[in-house]
N, C-alpha and C positions, 0 to 999 in steps of 0.2 A: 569470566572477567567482569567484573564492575567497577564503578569511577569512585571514586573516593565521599561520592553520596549516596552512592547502594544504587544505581541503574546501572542496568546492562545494556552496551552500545548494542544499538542492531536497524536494520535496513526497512523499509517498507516500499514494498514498489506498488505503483498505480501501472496498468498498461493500456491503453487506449486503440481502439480498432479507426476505420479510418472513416466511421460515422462518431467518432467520439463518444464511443459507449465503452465501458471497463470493464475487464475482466474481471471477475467474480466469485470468489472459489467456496467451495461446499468444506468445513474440514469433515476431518473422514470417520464414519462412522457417527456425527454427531447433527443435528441442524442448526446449524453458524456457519455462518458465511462472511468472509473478509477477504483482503487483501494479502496477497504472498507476503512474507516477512522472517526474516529470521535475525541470528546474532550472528556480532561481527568478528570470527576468531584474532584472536592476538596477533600482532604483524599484519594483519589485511587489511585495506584503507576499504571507507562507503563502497566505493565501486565497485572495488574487487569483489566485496562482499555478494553486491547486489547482483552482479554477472552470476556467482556461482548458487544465489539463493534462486536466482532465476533458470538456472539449470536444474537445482535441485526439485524446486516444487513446480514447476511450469514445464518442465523440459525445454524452455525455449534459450537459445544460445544468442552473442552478440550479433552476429548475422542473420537475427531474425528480428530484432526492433532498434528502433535508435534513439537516444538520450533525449528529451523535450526539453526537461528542466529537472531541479531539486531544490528541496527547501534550502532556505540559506543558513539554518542556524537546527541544532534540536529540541526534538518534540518531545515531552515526556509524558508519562504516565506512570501512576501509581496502581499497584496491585494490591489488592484488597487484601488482610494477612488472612485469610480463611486461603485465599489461592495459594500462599506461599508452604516450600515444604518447607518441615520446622528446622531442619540444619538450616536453614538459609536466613530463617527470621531471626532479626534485629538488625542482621547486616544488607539484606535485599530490601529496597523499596518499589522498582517496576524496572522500566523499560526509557531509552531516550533512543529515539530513532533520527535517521538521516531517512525524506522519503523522495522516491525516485517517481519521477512522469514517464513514461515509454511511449513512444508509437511502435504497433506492430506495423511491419516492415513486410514480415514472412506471412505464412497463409494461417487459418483458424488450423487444419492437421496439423502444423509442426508443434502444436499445445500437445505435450502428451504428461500426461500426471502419474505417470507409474517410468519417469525419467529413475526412480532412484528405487532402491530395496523397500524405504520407511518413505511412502508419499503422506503428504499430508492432507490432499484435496482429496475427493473421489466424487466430485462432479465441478463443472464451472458451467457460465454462462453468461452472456453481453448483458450489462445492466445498463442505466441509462448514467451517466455520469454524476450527478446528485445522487448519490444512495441515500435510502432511508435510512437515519442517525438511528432511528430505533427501531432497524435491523440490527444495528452494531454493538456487542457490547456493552454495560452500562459504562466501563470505567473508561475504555476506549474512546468514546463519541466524540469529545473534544478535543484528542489528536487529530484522530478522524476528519470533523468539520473544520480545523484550523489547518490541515494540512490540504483536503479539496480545496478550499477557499486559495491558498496561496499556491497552487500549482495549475489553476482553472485558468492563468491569463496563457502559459505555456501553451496550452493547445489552440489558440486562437489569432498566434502569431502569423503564421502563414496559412491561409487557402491552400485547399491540399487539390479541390479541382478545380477546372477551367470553369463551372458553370457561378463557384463561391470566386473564384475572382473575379466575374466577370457581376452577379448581383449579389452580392457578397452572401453573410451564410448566417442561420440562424444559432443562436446560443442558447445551450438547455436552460430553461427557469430555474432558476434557483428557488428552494422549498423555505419557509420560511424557519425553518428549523437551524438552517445555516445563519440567520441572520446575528443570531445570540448565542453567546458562551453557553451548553449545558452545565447543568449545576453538577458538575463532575469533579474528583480530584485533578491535576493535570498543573501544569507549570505555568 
């Protein structure tokens, strides 16, 4: 399913642990490392999406995180035509995402990556919340950065212990690589 400018709707979730470090996933069999994501079947709204891409590649279900925030508007990105297969080219140009903040709620086991027949991870790991943009993808980066950037205030709304309410709490530095647009394609 694509929109009538050649992106395909789809989800990206961030999950957050309860030091504000992200989840991390290995894809499988390759060394890249990103965030869960997938597309949004026809008839399923963000959410829906996002609950069953989170069951798919995370195995974690609703009753194991809860909603922080999401971007307000989508994010795009352009796929380089060497990526695209050639049925697709002229009419596919990438990806426009809705992306999701989670706190996990449930424990580090209820992550299981063999949730489905075809996983897509086959390692993950707490990162600190600023990833390295060049860890990520070239084409990626700038969803990437523009999407931490606008979902970084959601985790800081409430103290999650007595000790940050009481002397409030430290906020990761930001890398200076967040500070500027990568010279990437993107919207």
């Amino acid at each position: 399913m694509l929109d009538r400018d050649g992106y395909r709707p789809n989800v990206a979730i961030v999950i957050v642990n309860g030091r504000n470090q992200v989840f991390w996933g290995k894809r499988i069999r390759e060394h890249a490392w990103q965030f869960p994501q997938g597309g949004i079947n026809s008839g399923e709204t963000p959410e829906r999406a996002m609950y069953r891409e989170l069951r798919e590649e995370v195995g974690l279900r609703s009753q194991h995180v809860k909603i922080l925030g999401r971007t307000r508007d989508w994010l795009r990105y352009d796929v380089p035509q060497h990526w695209i297969k050639r049925e697709w080219r002229g009419s596919y140009r990438g990806q426009k995402q809705i992306w999701y903040l989670l706190r996990l709620t449930g424990r580090d086991n209820d992550v299981s990556l063999r949730a489905t027949e075809h996983p897509e991870f086959d390692a993950w790991r707490w990162h600190e919340y600023w990833v390295p943009l060049e860890t990520v993808i070239e084409f990626k980066r700038e969803v990437y950065r523009r999407a931490l950037l606008e979902l970084e205030r959601y985790i800081h709304m409430k103290p999650q212990t007595r000790r940050e309410r009481l002397y409030g709490f430290a906020h990761p530095v930001m890398p200076p690589s967040y500070g500027e647009p990568t010279p990437s394609s993107g919207d």
